[in-house]
C-alpha positions in Angstrom: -12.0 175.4 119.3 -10.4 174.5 122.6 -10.6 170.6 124.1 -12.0 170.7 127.0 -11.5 167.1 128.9 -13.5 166.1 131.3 -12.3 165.6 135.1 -13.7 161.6 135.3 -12.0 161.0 131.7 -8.9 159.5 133.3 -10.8 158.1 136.3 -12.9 156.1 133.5 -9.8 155.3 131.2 -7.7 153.8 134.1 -10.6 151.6 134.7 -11.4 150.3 131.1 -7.4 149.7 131.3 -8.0 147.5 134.6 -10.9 145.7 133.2 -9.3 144.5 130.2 -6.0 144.3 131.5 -7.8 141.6 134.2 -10.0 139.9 131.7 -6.5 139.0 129.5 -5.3 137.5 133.1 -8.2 135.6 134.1 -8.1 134.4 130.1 -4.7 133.1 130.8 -5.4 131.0 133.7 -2.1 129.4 135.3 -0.4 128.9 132.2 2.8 129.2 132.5 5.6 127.8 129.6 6.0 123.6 129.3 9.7 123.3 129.9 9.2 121.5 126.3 8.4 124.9 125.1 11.7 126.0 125.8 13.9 122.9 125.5 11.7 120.9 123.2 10.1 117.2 123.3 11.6 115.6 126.4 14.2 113.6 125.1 14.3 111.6 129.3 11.9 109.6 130.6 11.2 107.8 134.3 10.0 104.6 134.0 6.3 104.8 135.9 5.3 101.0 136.8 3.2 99.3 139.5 6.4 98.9 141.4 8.1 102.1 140.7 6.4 105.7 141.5 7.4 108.9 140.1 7.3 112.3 142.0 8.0 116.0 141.7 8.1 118.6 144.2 7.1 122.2 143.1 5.7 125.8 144.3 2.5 126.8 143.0 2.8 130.3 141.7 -0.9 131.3 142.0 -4.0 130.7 143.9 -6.4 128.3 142.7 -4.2 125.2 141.7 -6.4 122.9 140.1 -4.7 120.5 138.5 -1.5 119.0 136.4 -0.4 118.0 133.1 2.5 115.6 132.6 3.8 114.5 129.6 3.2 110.9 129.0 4.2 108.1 126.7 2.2 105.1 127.4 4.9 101.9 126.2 1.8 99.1 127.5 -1.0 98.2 125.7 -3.7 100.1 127.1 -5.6 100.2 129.5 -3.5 101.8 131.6 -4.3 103.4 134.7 -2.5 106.9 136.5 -3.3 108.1 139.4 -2.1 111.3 140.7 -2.1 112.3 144.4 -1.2 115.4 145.7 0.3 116.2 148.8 1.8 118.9 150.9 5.5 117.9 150.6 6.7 114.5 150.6 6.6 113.9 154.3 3.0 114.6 154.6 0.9 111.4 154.4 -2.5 113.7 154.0 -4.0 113.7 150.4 -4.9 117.0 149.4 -6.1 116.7 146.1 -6.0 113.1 144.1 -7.0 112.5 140.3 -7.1 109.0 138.2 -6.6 108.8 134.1 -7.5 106.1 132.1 -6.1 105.5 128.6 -7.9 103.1 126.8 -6.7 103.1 123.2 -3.0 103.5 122.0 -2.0 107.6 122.1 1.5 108.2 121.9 3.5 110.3 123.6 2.0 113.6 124.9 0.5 115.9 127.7 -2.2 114.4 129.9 -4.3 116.8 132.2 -4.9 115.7 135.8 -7.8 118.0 137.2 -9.1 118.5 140.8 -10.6 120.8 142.8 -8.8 123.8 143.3 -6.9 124.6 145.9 -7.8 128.4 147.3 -4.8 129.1 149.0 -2.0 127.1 147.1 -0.3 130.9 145.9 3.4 130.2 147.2 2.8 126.9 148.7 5.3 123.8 148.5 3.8 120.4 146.8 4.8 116.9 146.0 3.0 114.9 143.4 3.0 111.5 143.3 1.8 109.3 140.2 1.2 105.8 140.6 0.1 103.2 137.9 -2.7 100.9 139.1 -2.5 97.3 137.2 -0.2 96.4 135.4 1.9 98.3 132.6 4.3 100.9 132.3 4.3 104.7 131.0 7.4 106.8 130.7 7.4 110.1 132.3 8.9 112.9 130.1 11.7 114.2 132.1 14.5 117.5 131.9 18.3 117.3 133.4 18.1 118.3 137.4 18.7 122.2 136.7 15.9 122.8 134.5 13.6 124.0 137.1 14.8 125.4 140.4 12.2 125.0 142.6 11.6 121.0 142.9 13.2 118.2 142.2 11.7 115.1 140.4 11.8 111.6 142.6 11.2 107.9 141.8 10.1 105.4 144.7 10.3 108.8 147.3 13.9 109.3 146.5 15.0 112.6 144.8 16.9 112.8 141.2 18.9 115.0 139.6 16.0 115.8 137.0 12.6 117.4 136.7 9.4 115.7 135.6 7.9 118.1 132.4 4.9 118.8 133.8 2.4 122.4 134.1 1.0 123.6 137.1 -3.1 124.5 136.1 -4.8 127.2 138.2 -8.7 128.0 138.3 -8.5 131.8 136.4 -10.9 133.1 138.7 -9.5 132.1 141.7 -5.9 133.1 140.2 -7.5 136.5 139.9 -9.1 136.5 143.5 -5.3 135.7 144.6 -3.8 138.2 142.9 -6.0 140.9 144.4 -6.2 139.3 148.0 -2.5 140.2 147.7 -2.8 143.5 146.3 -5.4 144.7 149.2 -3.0 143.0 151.5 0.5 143.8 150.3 1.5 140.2 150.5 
């Protein structure tokens, strides 16, 4: 017998292809590889201390920035207190986003997760995060050599380094998604 195949059969296969293809993005959120991942356990650190700041500058990829993680080894006894503030770029007092971490009992070395609320329209968009430690203490800040990532540059006290912090950009998936199709309607 012939195959006869309907005319909405690759109409309705493109689709199902869409769909999953966009649940596996929104799944992914705004991961995107540690620099640990590809050059291993930061070997570098910056010293974070109540007189000393630490800062990077990057570009947010995607829409829907929500947050940060930062590798961390706590050297103080805890508590110890982080706070991350977020800013356009460096020269802009404003706040745009701000996060605090407390780490009450001794943890080691390793990522810590700064979360706020996400930023719509941070697709493309320049940034400068500054952590400070409130009290007393100090943390070191897993850091890379200067060319490890192009588009920022780690600082400490406002002044730029040749190095980068190791640190991950976190999106909200669903907002990464809207992003992704605002530009697709768009062509932007």
């Amino acid at each position: 017998t012939d195959w006869v195949i309907p005319k909405n059969h690759f109409r309705v296969t493109h689709i199902f292809f869409l769909l999953v293809f966009s649940l596996a993005l929104l799944l992914t959120g705004c991961q995107t590889p540690y620099l640990q991942e590809v050059l291993g356990i930061p070997t570098t650190h910056l010293p974070l201390s109540p007189d000393n700041t630490i800062g990077q500058t990057f570009v947010s990829r995607n829409a829907g920035l929500n947050g940060v993680e930062i590798f961390l080894n706590p050297v103080s006894d805890p508590p110890v207190e982080i706070v991350l503030q977020l800013f356009a770029d460096l020269n802009n007092p404003n706040v745009l986003a701000q996060d605090r971490v407390l780490i009450e009992t001794p943890s080691g070395p390793g990522l810590v997760q700064f979360l706020f609320p996400a930023l719509r329209n941070s697709q493309q968009r320049n940034y400068f995060l500054q952590l400070e430690l409130v009290g007393e203490g100090t943390v070191l800040v897993g850091s890379y050599p200067g060319d490890t990532y192009l588009d920022g540059t780690a600082y400490q006290n406002e002044t730029p380094l040749d190095a980068q912090l190791d640190f991950r950009p976190l999106c909200s998936p669903s907002q990464r998604l809207g992003g992704w199709i605002r530009n697709f309607i768009t062509g932007g």
